[in-house]
C-alpha positions as CSV (number, residue, x, y, z in Angstrom):
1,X,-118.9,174.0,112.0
2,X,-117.4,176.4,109.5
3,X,-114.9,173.5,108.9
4,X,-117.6,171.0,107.8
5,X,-118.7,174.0,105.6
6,X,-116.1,173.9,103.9
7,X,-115.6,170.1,103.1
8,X,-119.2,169.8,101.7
9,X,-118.6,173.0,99.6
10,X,-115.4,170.9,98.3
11,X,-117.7,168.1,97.8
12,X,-120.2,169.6,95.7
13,X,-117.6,171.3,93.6
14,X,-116.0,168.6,92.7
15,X,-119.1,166.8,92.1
16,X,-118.7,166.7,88.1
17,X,-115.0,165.0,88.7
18,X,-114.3,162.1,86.5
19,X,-111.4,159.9,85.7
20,X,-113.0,157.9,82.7
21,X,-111.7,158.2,79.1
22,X,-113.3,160.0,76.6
23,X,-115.3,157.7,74.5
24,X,-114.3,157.7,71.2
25,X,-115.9,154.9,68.6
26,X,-113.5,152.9,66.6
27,X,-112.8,154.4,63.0
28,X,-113.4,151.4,60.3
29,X,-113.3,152.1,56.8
30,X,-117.5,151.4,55.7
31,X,-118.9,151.3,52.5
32,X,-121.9,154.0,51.7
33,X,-124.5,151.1,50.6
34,X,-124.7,147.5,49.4
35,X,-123.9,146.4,46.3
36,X,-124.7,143.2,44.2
37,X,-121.7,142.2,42.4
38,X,-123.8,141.4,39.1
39,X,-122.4,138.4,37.1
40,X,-121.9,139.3,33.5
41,X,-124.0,136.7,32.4
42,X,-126.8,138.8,34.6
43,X,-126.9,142.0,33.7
44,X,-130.6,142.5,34.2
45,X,-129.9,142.1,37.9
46,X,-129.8,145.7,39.8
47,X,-125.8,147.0,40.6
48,X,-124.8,149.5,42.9
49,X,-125.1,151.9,39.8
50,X,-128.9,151.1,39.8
51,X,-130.8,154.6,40.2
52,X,-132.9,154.9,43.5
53,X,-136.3,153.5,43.5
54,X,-139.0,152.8,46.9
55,X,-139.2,149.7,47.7
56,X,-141.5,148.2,50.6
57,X,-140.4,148.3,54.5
58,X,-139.7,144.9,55.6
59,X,-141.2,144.1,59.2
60,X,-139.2,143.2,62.3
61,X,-141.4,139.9,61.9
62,X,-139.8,139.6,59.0
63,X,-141.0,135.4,58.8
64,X,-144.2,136.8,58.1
65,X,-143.7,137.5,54.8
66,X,-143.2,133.9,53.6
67,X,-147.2,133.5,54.1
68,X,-147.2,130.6,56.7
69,X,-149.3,130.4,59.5
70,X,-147.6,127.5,60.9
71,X,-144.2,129.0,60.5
72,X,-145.9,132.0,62.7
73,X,-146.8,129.9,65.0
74,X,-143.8,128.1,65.4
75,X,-141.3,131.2,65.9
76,X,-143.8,132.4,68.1
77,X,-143.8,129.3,69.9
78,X,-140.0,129.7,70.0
79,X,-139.9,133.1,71.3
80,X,-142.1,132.6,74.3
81,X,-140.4,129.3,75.4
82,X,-137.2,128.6,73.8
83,X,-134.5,127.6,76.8
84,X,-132.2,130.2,75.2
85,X,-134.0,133.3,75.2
86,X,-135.2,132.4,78.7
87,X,-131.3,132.5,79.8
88,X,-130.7,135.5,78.0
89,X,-134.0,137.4,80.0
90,X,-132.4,136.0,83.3
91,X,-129.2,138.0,82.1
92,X,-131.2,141.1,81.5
93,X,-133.0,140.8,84.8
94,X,-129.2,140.2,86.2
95,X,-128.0,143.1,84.8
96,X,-130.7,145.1,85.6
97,X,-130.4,144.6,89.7
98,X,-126.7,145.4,89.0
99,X,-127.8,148.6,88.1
100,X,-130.1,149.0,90.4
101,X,-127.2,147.9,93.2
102,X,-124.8,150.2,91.9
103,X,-127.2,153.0,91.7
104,X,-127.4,152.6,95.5
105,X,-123.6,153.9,96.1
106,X,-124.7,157.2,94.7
107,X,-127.0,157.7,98.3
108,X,-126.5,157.7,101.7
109,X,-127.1,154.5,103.7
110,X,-129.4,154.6,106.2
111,X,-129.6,151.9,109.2
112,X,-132.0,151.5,112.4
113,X,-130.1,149.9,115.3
114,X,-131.5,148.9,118.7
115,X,-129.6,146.8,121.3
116,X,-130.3,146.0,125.6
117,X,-127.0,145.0,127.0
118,X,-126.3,144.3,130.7
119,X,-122.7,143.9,131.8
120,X,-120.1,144.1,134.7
121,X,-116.7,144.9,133.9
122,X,-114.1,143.9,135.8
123,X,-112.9,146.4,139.0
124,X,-109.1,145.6,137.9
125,X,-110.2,147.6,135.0
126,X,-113.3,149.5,136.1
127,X,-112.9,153.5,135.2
128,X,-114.3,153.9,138.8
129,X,-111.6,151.7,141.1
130,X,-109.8,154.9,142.2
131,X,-113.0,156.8,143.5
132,X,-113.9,153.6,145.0
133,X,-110.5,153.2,147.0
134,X,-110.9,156.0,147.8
135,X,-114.3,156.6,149.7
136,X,-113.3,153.2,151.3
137,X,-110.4,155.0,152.8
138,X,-112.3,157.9,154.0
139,X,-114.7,155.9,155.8
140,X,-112.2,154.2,157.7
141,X,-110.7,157.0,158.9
142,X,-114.4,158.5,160.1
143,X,-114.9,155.6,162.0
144,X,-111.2,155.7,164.0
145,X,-112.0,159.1,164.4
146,X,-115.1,158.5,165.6
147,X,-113.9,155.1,167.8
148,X,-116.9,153.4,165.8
149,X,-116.2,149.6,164.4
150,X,-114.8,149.9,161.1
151,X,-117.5,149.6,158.7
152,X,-118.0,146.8,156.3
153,X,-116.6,147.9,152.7
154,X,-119.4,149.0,150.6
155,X,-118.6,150.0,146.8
156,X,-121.1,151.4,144.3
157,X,-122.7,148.0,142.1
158,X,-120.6,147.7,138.9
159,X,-123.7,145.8,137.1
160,X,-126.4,147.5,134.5
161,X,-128.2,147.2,131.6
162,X,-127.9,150.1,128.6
163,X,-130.8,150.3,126.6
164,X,-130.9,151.9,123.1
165,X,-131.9,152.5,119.9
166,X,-131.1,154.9,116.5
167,X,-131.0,155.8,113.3
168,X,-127.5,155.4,111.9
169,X,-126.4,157.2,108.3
170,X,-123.3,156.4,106.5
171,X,-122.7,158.6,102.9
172,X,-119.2,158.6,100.8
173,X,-119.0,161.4,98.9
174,X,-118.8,160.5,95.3
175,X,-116.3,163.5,94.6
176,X,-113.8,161.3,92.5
177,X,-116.8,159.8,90.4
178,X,-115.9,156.4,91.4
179,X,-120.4,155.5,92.5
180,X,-120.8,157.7,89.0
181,X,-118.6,155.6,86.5
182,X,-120.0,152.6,87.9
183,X,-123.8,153.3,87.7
184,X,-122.9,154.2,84.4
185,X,-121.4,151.1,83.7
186,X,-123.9,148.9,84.8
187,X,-126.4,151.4,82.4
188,X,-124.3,150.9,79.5
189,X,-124.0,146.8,81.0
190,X,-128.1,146.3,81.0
191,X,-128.2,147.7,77.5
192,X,-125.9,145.4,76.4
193,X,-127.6,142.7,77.9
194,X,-130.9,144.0,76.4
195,X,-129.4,144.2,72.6
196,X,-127.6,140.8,73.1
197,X,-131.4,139.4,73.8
198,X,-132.8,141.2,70.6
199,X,-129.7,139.5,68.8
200,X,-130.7,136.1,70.6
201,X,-134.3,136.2,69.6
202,X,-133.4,137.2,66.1
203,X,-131.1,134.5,66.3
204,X,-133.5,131.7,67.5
205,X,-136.1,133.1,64.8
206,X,-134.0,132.5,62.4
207,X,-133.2,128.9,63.0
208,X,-136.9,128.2,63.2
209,X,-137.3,128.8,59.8
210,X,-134.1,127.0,58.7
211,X,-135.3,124.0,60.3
212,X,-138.9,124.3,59.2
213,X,-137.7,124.6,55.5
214,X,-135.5,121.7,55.9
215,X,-138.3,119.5,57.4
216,X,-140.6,120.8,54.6
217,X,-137.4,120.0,51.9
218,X,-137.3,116.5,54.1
219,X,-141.1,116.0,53.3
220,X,-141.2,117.2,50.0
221,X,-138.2,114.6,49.1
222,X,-139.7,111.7,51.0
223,X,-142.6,112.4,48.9
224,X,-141.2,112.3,45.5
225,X,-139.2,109.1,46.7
226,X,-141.9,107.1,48.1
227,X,-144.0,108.0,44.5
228,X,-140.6,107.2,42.2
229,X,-139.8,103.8,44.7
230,X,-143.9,102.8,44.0
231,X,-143.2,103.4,40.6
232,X,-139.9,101.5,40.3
233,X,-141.3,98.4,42.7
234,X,-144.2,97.7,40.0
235,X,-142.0,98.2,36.8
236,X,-139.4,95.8,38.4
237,X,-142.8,93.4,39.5
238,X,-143.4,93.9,35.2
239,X,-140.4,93.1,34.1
240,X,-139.8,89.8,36.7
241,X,-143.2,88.4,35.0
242,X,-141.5,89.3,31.2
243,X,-138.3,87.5,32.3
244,X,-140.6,84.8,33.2
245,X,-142.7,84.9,29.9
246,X,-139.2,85.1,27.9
247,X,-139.8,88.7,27.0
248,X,-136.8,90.6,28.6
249,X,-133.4,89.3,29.3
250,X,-132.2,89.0,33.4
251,X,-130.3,92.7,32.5
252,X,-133.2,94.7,32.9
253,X,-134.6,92.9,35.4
254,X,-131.2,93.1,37.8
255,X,-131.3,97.1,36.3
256,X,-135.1,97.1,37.5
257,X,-134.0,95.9,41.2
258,X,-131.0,98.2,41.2
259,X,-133.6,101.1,41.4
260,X,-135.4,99.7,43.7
261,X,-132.8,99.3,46.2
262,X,-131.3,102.6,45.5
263,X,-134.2,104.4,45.9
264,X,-135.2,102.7,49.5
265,X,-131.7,103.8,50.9
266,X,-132.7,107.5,49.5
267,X,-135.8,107.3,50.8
268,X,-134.3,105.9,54.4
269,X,-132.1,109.0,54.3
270,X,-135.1,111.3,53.9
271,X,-136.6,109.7,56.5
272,X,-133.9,110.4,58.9
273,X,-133.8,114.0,57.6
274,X,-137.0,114.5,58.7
275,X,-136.8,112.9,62.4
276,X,-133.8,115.5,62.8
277,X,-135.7,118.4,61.4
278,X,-138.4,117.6,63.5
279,X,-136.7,117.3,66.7
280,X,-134.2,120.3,66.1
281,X,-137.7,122.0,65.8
282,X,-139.0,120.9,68.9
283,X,-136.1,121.8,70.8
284,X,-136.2,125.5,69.2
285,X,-139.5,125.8,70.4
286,X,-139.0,124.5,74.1
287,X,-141.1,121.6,74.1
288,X,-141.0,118.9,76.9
289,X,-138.9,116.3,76.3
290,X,-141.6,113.6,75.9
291,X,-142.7,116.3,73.4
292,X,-138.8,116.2,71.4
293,X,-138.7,112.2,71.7
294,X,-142.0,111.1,70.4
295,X,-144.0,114.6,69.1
296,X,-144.6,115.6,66.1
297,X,-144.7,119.4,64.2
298,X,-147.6,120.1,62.3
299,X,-146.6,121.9,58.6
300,X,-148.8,124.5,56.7
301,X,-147.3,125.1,53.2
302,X,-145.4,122.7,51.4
303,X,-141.8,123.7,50.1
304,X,-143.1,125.2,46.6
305,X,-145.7,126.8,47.7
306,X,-143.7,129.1,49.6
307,X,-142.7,132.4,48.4
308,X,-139.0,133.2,47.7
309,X,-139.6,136.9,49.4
310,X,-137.7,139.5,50.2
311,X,-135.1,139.9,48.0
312,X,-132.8,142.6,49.4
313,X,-133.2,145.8,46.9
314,X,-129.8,147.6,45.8
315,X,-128.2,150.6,47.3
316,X,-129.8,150.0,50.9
317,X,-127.3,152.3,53.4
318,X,-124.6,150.4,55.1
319,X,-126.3,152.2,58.3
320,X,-128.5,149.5,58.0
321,X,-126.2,147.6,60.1
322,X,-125.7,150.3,63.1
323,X,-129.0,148.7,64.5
324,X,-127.5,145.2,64.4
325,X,-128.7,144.2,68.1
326,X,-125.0,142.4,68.1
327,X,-123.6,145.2,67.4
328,X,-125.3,147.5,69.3
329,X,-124.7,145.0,72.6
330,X,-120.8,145.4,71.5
331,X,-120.9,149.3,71.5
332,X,-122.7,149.7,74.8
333,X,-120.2,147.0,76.2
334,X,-117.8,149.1,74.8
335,X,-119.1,152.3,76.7
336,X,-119.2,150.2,79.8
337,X,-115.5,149.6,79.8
338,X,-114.6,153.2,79.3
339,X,-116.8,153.8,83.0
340,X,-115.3,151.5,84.7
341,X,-111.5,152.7,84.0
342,X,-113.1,155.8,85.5
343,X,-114.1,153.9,88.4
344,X,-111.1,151.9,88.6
345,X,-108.9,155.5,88.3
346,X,-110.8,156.7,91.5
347,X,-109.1,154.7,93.7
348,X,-106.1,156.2,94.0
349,X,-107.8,159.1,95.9
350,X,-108.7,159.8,99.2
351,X,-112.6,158.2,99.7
352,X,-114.0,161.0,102.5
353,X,-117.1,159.6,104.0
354,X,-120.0,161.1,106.1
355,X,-121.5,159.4,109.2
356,X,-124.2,160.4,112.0
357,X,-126.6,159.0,114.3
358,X,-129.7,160.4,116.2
359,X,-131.8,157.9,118.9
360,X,-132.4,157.4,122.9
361,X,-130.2,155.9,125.5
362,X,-131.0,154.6,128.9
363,X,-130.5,152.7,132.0
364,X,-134.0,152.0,132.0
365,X,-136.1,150.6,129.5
366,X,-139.2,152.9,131.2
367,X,-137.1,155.9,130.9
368,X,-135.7,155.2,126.9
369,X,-138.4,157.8,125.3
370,X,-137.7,160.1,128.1
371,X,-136.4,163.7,126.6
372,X,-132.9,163.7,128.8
373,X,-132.3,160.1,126.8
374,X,-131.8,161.3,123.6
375,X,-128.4,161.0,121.8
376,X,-126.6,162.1,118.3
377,X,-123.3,161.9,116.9
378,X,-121.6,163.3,113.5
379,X,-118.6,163.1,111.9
380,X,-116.4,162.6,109.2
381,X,-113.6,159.9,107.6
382,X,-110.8,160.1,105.3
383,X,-109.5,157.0,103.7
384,X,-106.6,157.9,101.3
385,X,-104.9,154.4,100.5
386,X,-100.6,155.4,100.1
387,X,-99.4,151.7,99.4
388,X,-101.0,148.5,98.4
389,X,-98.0,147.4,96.5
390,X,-99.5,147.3,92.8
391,X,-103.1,146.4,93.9
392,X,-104.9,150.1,92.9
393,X,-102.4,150.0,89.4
394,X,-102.9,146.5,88.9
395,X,-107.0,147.1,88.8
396,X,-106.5,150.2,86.8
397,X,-104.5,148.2,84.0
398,X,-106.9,145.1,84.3
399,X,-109.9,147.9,83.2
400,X,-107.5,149.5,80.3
401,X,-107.0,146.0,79.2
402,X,-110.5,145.0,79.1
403,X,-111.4,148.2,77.6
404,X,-109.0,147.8,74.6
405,X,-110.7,144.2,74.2
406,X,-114.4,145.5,74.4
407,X,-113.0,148.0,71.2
408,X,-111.6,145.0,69.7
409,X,-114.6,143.3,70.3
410,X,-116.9,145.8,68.6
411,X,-114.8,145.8,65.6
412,X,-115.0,142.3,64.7
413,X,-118.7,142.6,65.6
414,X,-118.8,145.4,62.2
415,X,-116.3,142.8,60.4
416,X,-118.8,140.2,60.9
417,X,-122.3,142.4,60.1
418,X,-120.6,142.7,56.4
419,X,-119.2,139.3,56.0
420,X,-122.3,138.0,57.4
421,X,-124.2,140.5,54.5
422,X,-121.2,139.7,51.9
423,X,-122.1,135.9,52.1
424,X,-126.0,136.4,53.0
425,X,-126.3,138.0,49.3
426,X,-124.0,135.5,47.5
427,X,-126.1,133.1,48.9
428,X,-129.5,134.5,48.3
429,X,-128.3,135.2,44.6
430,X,-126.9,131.9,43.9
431,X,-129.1,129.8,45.2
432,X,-132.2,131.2,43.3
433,X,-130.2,131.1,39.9
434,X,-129.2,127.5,41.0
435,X,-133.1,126.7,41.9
436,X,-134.2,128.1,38.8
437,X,-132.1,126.1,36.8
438,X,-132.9,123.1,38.2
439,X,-136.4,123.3,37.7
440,X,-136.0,123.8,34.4
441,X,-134.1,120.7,34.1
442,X,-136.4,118.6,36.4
443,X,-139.1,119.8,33.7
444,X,-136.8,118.7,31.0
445,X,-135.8,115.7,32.2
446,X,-139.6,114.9,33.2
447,X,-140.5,115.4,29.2
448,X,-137.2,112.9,28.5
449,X,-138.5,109.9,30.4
450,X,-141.9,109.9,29.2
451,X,-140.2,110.0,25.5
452,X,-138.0,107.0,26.5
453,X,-140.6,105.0,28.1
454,X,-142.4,105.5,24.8
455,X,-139.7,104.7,22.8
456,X,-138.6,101.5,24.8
457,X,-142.4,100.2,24.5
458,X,-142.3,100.9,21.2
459,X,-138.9,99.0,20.6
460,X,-136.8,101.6,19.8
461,X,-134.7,102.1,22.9
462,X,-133.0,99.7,25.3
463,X,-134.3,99.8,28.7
464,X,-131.5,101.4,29.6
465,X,-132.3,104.6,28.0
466,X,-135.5,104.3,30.3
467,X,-133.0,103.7,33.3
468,X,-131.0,106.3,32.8
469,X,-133.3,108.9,32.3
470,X,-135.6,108.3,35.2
471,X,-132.6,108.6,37.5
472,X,-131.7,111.2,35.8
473,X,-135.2,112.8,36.3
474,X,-135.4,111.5,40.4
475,X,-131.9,113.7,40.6
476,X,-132.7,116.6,39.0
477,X,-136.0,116.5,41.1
478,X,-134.3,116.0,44.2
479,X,-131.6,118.8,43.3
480,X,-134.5,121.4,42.8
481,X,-136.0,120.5,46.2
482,X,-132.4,120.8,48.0
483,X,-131.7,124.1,46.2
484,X,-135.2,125.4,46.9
485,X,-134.9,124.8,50.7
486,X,-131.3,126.6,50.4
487,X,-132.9,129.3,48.8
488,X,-135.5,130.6,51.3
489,X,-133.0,129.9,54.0
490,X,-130.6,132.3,52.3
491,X,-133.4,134.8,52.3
492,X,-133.9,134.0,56.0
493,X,-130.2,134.8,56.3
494,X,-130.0,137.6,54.9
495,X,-132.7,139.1,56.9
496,X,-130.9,137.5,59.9
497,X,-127.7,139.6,58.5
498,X,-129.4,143.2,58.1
499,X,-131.1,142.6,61.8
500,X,-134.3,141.5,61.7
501,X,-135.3,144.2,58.1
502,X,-135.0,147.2,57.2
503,X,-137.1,150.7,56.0
């Protein structure tokens, strides 16, 4: 008893024993805050010199700020059903029974047992042939004696039944921390798993919008074609009856056409735009597929009604990006790998497990809940493995090796966050200089063909002049509409970038 004692005393001691590293996060060289490189021919834009001012919290639902029912509908839409997301809940709910599995090592592992068995071993090997020689011999040698007949041989019946039934326990002491390291690994595991579904839903949200600003850029340009084609098909019609009449050479008439024809391939290419836009929309959202072949998406504002909000304010902390659900889902992997070089480690030392069992036993099934049936057992195992030629190293390395690519793995994840901000900014910047100089030029150019018209029907001009600057007004048109639709998806990027917002 005192011996047992001892060995759970040892146990408990050692209780706090574990082989895993130390974590330690990777060192990278961060900046304090964002800056806006400012172009010099910008200076009124805000650089990282820019004195701090408040600026409004952005929401995690960050879409909502562009003023769009539909658009709310559709990411919600997205987020309940999107094929994607669902896989990455399954992963969560998979990583969450691992814990839960691995959890279980900590405890002791209770079992009920019950069996009826009836058997007759063989006499050749029966653990009562020698008694039963025996007495068969004394009885022959009472009867000589005696002068009686020999009596027949009678030996005891070597057939029963053995009833039973118990309660079996079966505990290894976690004393090297092997049942530790790995519940902590599948902790740090189902974090991961939850972060990576954050980054998948953030993810998913963002290509909503993308795709509803490209089917609303799709509209927008079918629109303005199908007005300019109308436009073109009855100035042609004009000029057909002129050539007729004398009035206009066959130039302008084979110019006229040329529009014409350019403009229904333009306008065939919106089209098309659209059908994509509205199916990769579909598909974000989980619809059936009769829904993605043949459905249609409903649209709330139209592409210039939207606002161009938020614009990322200067001097935001780079800590911004520590809540990165990507990043976060790297870390905790990170952490995981460090437990499970601890568990991995264990192995090389002696596993001592505990094991008992308390129930009945009985010849008779009347007599099994009798108080002379009762039964019990204890004791104790020692398993200490001394050579499995490379096995226990070989598991230890693997874990090393996956740790040091976990680390890895985080740090591209930071390299990333700030490329992904770098070029989410650029972007942002850019393409609302570029949109705002394009509709000043569509409004330009609009003033410039109403001039040549009027000087064409006044004779002054060629009907080229008229030519040239209505295609030149249909581009710049078209350009502001492409740039505009790159614009608010840069602003969905950058949001995508910093996480969902920031306070």
């Amino acid at each position: 008893m005192r011996t047992w004692t001892l060995w759970l005393l040892l146990a408990f001691l050692a209780a706090g024993c574990s082989f895993a590293p130390e974590y330690r996060q990777p060192r990278q060289e961060i900046p304090d805050s964002w800056c806006q490189p400012v172009p010099a021919r910008r200076p009124s834009l805000p650089d990282c010199a820019a004195p701090e001012v408040e600026y409004a919290s952005l929401s995690r639902q960050w879409w909502k700020r562009f003023r769009d029912a539909r658009l709310d509908a559709l990411v919600a839409q997205a987020l309940a059903h999107n094929r994607d997301i669902e896989q990455g809940l399954a992963r969560v709910d998979k990583a969450r029974a691992a814990l839960l599995a691995a959890r279980g090592g900590l405890f002791p592992e209770f079992t009920a047992r019950g069996s009826g068995v009836r058997s007759r071993p063989s006499l050749r090997t029966s653990e009562t042939k020698g008694l039963e020689q025996e007495l068969g011999g004394l009885d022959r040698r009472v009867s000589r004696l005696e002068g009686q007949p020999m009596p027949a041989s009678s030996a005891p019946s070597r057939t029963g039944t053995v009833w039973s039934g118990s309660v079996q326990a079966a505990w290894e002491l976690d004393i090297w921390g092997r049942w530790r390291n790995t519940a902590s690994a599948a902790r740090q595991g189902l974090l991961s798993a939850e972060e990576a579904q954050k980054a998948l839903e953030l993810s998913v949200a963002g290509q909503v919008c993308a795709a509803y600003f490209e089917l609303l850029n799709a509209d927008a340009q079918a629109a303005l074609t199908e007005k300019t084609l109308e436009a073109r098909r009855k100035a042609a019609e004009l000029y057909e009856r002129q050539y007729a009449a004398g009035s206009v050479d066959e130039l302008d008439v084979l110019n006229a056409r040329t529009q014409v024809d350019t403009l229904q391939d333009s306008l065939a290419q919106a089209m098309m735009r659209r059908e994509q836009a509205e199916s990769a929309l579909l598909l974000l959202t989980g619809a059936e597929p009769a829904a993605i072949y043949a459905g249609r998406v409903e649209r709330g504002a139209s592409l210039t009604e939207l606002p161009a909000v938020p614009q990322l304010p200067p001097g935001l902390p780079s800590e911004l990006l520590a809540r990165r659900p990507d990043i976060v889902s790297a870390e905790a992997a990170l952490r995981a790998a460090h437990f499970q070089v601890g568990a991995a480690r264990a192995a090389f030392f002696p596993s001592i497990s505990l094991t008992g069992a308390l129930g009945v036993e009985s010849t008779e099934l009347g007599s099994l809940f009798s108080g002379d049936s009762q039964a019990w057992s204890f004791g104790g195992a020692v398993s200490w493995p001394l050579l499995t030629f490379g096995r226990t190293l070989g598991s230890v390395r693997q874990s090393e090796a996956a740790m040091r690519e976990a680390a890895a793995a985080y740090e591209k994840a930071v390299q990333q966050a700030f490329r992904d901000v770098r070029n989410a900014l650029a972007a942002q910047r850019g393409m609302a200089e570029s949109a705002e100089s394009l509709g000043k030029a569509a409004a330009r150019m609009e003033r410039a063909a109403e001039l040549a018209r009027k000087r064409y029907a006044e004779g002054y001009a060629p009907y080229l002049d008229v030519l040239e600057a209505e295609r030149t007004q249909y581009a710049a048109q078209m350009q502001f509409l492409e740039r505009r639709s790159a614009h608010l998806a840069a602003i969905v990027q950058v949001c995508v970038a910093l996480g969902g917002g920031w306070q």
